[in-house]
TORMAR-634965 format. One record per residue (C-alpha): x, y, z; residue in one letter. Coordinates in steps of 0.25 Angstrom, whole numbers, plus 5000, padded with zeros to 4 digits. Example, Ala and Ser with C-alpha at 12.3 -4.5 7.8 and 13.67 -1.06 7.14 Angstrom:
2
504949825031A
505549965029S
This chain:
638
527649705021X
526449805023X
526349845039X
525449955038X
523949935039X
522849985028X
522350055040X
523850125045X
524050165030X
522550225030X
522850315043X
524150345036X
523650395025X
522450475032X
523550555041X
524350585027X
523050635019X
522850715031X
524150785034X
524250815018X
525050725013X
524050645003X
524050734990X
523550614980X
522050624977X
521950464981X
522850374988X
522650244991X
523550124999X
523449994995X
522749895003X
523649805012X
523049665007X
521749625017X
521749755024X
520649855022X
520949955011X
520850105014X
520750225004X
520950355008X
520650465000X
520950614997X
520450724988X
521050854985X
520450964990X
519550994977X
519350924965X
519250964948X
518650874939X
519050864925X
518550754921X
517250654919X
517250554927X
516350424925X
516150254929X
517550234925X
518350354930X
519350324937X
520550434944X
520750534954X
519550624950X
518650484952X
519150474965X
518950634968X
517550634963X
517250524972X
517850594984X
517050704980X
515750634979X
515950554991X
516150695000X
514850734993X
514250615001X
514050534989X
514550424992X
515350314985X
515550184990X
516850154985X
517450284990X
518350354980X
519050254971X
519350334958X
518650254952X
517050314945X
516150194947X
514650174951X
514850234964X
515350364960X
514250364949X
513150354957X
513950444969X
514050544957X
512650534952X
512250554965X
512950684967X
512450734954X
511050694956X
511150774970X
511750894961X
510950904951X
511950854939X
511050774928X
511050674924X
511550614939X
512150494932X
513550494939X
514450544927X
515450644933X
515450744922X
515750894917X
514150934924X
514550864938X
516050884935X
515851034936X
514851034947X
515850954956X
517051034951X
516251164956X
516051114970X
516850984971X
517950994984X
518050864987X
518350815003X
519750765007X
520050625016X
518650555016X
517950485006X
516450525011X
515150425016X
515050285012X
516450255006X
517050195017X
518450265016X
518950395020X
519850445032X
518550505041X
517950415051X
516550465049X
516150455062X
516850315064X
517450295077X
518350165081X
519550105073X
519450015061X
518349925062X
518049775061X
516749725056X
516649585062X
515549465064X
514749485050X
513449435050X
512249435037X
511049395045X
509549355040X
508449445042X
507249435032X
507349295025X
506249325016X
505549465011X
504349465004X
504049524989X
503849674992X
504349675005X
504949815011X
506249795021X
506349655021X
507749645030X
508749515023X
509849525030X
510849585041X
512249595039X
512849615053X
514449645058X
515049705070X
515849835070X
517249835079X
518349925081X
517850055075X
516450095068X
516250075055X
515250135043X
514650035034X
514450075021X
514349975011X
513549835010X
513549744999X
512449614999X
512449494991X
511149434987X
511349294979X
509849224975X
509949084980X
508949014971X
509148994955X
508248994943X
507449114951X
507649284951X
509149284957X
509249444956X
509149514968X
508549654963X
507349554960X
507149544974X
507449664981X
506849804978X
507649894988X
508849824999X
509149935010X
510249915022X
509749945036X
510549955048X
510150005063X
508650015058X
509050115047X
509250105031X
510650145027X
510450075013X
509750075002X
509949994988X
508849964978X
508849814976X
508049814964X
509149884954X
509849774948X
511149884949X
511249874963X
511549734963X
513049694959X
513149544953X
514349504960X
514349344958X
513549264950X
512149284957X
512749374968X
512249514968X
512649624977X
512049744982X
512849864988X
512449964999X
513450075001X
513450205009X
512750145021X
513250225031X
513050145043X
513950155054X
514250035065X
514850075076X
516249995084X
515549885093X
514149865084X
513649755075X
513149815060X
512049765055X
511549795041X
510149745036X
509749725021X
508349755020X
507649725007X
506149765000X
506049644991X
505449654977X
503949634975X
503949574964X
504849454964X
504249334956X
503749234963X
504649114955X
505749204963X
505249234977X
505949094979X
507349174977X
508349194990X
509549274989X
510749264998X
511349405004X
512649405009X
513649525013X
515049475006X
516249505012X
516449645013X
515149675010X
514949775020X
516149885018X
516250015032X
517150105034X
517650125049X
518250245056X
519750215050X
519050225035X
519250095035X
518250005026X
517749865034X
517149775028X
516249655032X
515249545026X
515249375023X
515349305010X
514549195017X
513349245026X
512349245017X
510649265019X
509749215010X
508349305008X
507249254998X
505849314995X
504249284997X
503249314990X
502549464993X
501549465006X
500249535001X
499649555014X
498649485025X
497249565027X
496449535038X
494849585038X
494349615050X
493349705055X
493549835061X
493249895074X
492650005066X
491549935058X
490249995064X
489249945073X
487949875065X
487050015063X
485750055055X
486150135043X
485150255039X
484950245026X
484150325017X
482750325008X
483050374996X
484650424997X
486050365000X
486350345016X
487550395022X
488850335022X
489050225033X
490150155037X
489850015039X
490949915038X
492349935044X
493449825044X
494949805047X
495949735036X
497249715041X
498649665032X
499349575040X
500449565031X
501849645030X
501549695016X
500449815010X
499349745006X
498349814995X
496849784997X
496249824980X
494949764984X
493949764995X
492449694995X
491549715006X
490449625005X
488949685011X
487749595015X
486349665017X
484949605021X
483649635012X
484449715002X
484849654988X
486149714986X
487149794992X
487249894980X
485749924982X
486249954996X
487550024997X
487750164989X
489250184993X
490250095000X
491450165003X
492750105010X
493750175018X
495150115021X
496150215027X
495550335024X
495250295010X
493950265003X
493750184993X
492250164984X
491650024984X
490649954973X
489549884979X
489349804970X
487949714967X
488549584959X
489449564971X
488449544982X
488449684982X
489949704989X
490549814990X
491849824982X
492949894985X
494049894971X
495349944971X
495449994986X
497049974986X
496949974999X
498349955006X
498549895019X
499949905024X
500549775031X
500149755046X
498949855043X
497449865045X
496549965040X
495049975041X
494149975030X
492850055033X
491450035020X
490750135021X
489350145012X
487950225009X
486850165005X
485950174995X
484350214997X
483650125004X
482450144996X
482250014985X
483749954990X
483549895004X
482449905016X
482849965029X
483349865039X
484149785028X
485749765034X
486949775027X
488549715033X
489749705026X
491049605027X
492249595022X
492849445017X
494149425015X
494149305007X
493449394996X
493249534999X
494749594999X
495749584988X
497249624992X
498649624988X
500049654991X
500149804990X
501649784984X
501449634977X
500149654971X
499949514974X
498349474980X
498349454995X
497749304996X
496349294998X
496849215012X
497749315016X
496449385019X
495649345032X
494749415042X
493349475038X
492549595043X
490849615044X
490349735047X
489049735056X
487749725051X
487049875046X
485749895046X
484949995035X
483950075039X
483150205036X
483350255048X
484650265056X
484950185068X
486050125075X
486150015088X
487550005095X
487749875104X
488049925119X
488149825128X
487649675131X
487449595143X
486849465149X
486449425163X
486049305170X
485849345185X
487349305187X
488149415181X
488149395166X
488549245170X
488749175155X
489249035161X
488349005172X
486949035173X
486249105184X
484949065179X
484049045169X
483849185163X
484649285155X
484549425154X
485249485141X
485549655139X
485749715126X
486049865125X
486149955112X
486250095109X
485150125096X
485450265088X
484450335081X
484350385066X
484950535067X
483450575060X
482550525065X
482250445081X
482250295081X
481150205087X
481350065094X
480349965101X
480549945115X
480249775113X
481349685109X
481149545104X
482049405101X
482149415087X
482149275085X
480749285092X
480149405085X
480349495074X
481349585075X
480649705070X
479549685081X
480549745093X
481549865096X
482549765097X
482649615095X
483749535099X
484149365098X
484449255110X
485549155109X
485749035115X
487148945117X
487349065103X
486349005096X
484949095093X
483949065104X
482549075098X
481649005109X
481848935122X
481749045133X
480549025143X
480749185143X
481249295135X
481049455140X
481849555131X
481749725136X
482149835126X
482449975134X
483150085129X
483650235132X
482750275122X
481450335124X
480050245122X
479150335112X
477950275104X
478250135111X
479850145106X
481050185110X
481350315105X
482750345099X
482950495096X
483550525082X
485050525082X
484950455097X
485550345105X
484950245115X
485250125122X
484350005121X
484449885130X
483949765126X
483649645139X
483349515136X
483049415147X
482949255144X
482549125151X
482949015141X
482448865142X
483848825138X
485248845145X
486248915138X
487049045134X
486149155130X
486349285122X
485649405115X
485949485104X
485249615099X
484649565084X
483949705079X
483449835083X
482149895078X
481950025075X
480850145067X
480650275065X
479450285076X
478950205087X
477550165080X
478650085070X
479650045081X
478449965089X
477949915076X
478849805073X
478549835058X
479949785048X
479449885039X
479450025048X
480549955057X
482049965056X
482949865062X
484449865067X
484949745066X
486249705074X
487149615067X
487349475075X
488749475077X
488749595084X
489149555098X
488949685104X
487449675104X
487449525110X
487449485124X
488649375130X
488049245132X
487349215145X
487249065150X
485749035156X
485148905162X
483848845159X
């Protein structure tokens, strides 16, 4: 009968080997049955070589070499057996490679023979990182540990095609009596559905193990190597070296986080497989060098696959896309370069998402089309700017081709057109407008950035229009500044204090940098008069409905900052002033009334101004749908 313990005869034989009385190059005890197996092992103090060594070689020099790389800190899982397989290659490839030695295929030769004999003292007692044997605790405190209470727990169930750091599964355990070092984790993965792909490498591009927020391994999934077939239609995959120490009195947790292929057929996305960590599956090595094992034959987590996100746009508009303005533009010659249309598209999906085509559509009064119109149409995304066609037999849109435009998941970027336009002479009159929108059922084509695959025409939703610009001869801008109402009752919009409204609109009008701007002090309905006939004309609403007739009186007063001069307000060239725009009703019907600013008139002297002649007479018009130059609603009795 045996008495003494694997463990006993290991400390035995660690206090021979120090006190000298070890001379063999290996010595190794037989396991007692059940027990952990322990292998010490000792070199002498240097090493010659004489012989090539190779997958096959077996014998004392094998297991020398292997001490010798494993003090190199090129580790070998195994630890040194004596026998030259696939982890001594690559150990040895992996040495010559960081030497120099050509070719680094892992053949231990005369080059690498003589460059290891020339500096090759090899380490006494331990067996290096990663083998899990060797008399050195490595920083392990405590006695021989325990690992106890294994659990494999679902984390992803499904990752997409192309996703990054999809996490499958935790394999968790606790750590008692001593600290241990994990080093070594094998996984199974078994396909659960026949007559599909059941190879794993099919699915997975990289597999990595994270633990306490950090990688500590890395095994590339793809490369059918990697994968051991162990059972018909099992397949395991090995991570060793880990490294990842558990302190006595805590709970391991081990993570396996994949980046799944991008392109797995689509008959096949149906696949799961089933990871397991078998028995033993998880090898450490705790402070008495003893190796502990843990893992379950029968705790299993099944993993499948979905088809590739290719990203969610959402169109919106920007809080960057400019105010409604008058753009200067030029006789004979090209005008500036404006900016007018800004708008927001947003990826709401976790997945990159390429934009390859952009259309913004364009809608102008009096003109023909808009490539008689727009010279240039530039679009800046992010810094970059990209050239677009405006072309005539597409209702003259501006077309934006092979942008490759990449919006990152969860990410919004803004989208700026900017344009110069053409001579106004023979194209378009002075006063025609011009506006832009972007439609997502049509106007943007899309894809996954890895897939290649089209984003769906109703994964994109929202829209953008840009205010309505004017085009003029002569520069001039009008900016909203405030609006109010007033019944006699404080703005009271419910209850009406009488029968009477006043309404105030104030703007701010810039002149052309060139030249001084005139206005007419009059202002007019518009639904009542001709627009050109006033400096400024404006509409009434009733219930939100236009309100042409029914008032027993009507007053409207224009005032501004500006100077009179000729019968009209003056605007010095370059200049601002603010006009203020009163208008005071007594309707014959009850009912919620409002104003709105419709157009400001403008010339280049005050004889024109005060004309109210189209032809010598520009005209800012404000778009319809720009609240800031409407009043709030005001509620007035017959």
């Amino acid at each position: 009968m045996i008495a003494t313990s694997n463990t006993m005869i290991a400390k035995i034989f660690a206090a021979l080997a120090v006190a000298g009385l070890v001379a063999s190059s290996v010595i190794a005890f037989a396991p007692v049955a059940g027990a952990q197996t322990t292998t010490t092992t000792t070199t002498s103090a240097s090493v010659s070589f004489s012989r090539d060594l190779t997958i096959g070689s077996t014998g004392a020099d094998v297991t020398a070499l292997q001490n010798w790389l494993i003090s190199k800190s090129f580790a070998i899982a195994a630890g040194a057996t004596g026998y030259f397989g696939a982890q001594t290659q690559a150990a040895l490839a992996k040495y010559q490679a960081a030497n120099g030695i050509s070719p680094a295929a892992g053949y231990f030769g005369p080059i690498t023979r003589a460059k290891v004999n020339a500096g090759g003292s090899t380490s006494g007692g331990g067996t290096g990182t990663g083998t899990g044997t060797g008399s050195s605790n490595g920083g392990l405190s405590g006695g021989e540990a325990n690992l106890t209470d294994f659990d494999l727990r679902a984390e992803d169930s499904e990752g997409n095609e192309g996703e990054e750091g999809v996490e499958l599964v935790s394999a968790e355990f606790d750590v008692e009596d001593g600290d241990v070092r994990v080093e070594r984790v094998e996984f199974t993965a078994s396909s659960t559905k026949a007559g599909i792909e059941n190879k794993p490498w099919q699915f997975f591009d990289t597999l990595y193990i994270m633990a306490d927020g950090k990688e500590i391994g890395e095994v590339d999934a793809s490369d059918r190597d990697e994968w051991d077939e162990t059972t018909d239609n099992v397949y395991e995959i090995v991570f060793t070296g880990l490294d990842y120490v558990v302190d006595e009195g805590d709970m391991a947790s081990l993570t396996l986080v994949a980046d799944v292929a991008g392109n797995i057929d689509a008959a096949d996305l149906s696949q799961k497989f089933n990871l397991k960590v078998l028995k033993e599956g998880i090898r450490a090595v705790d402070s008495e060098g003893i190796q502990q094992y843990t893992g379950s034959n029968t705790d299993g987590v099944d993993v499948g696959f979905g088809a590739e996100e290719n990203g969610k746009l959402s169109i919106r508009e920007s809080s960057e896309d400019p105010e409604a303005a008058t753009l200067k533009v030029e006789a004979s010659e090209s005008s500036d370069e404006y900016t007018v249309f800004a708008f927001d598209i947003r990826n709401t999906e976790d997945v990159d998402t390429l934009i390859t085509k952009l259309t913004i559509d364009t809608t102008i009064t009096g003109s023909t089309s808009t490539d008689k119109v727009i010279r240039t149409a530039t679009l800046v995304v992010d810094g970059d700017e990209h050239d677009g066609d405006i072309e005539a037999a597409n209702d003259g849109n501006i077309v934006f081709k092979d942008i490759d435009v990449v919006i990152g998941s969860d990410e919004t970027l803004e989208f700026e057109l900017m344009v110069k336009f053409t001579a106004q002479s023979g194209n378009y009159l002075a006063g025609d407008t011009i506006a832009f929108d972007v439609d997502p059922a049509t106007d943007i084509v899309a894809e996954g950035e890895a897939s290649g695959n089209s984003v769906k025409s109703a994964d994109i939703t929202g829209g953008a229009d840009s205010e309505t610009h004017t085009l003029a001869l002569t520069g001039f801008m009008v900016e909203a500044v405030s609006a109010s109402t007033d019944n006699g009752a404080g703005n009271n919009a419910t209850t009406p204090a009488n029968s009477t409204g006043t309404f105030t609109i104030k703007f701010d009008v810039t002149a052309d940098q060139d030249a001084p701007t005139f206005i007419d002090n009059i202002a007019a309905n518009a639904s009542t008069t001709a627009s050109t006939t006033a400096g400024a004309s404006y509409n009434i609403f009733r219930n939100g409905a236009a309100a042409t007739a029914g008032f027993t009186s009507e007053n409207s007063v224009l005032t501004s900052t500006a100077d009179m001069s000729g019968g009209a307000f003056r605007v010095n060239a370059g200049a601002t002033e603010t006009f203020t725009l009163t208008v005071t009703i007594d309707p014959t019907q009850s009912g919620l009334y409002a104003i709105e600013l419709d157009a400001v008139n403008y010339a280049t002297t005050a004889a024109r101004a005060i004309s109210g002649d189209a032809a010598q007479n520009d005209t800012f018009n404000v778009d319809a749908n720009n609240a800031k130059f409407e009043t709030a609603p005001l509620n007035i009795a017959n």
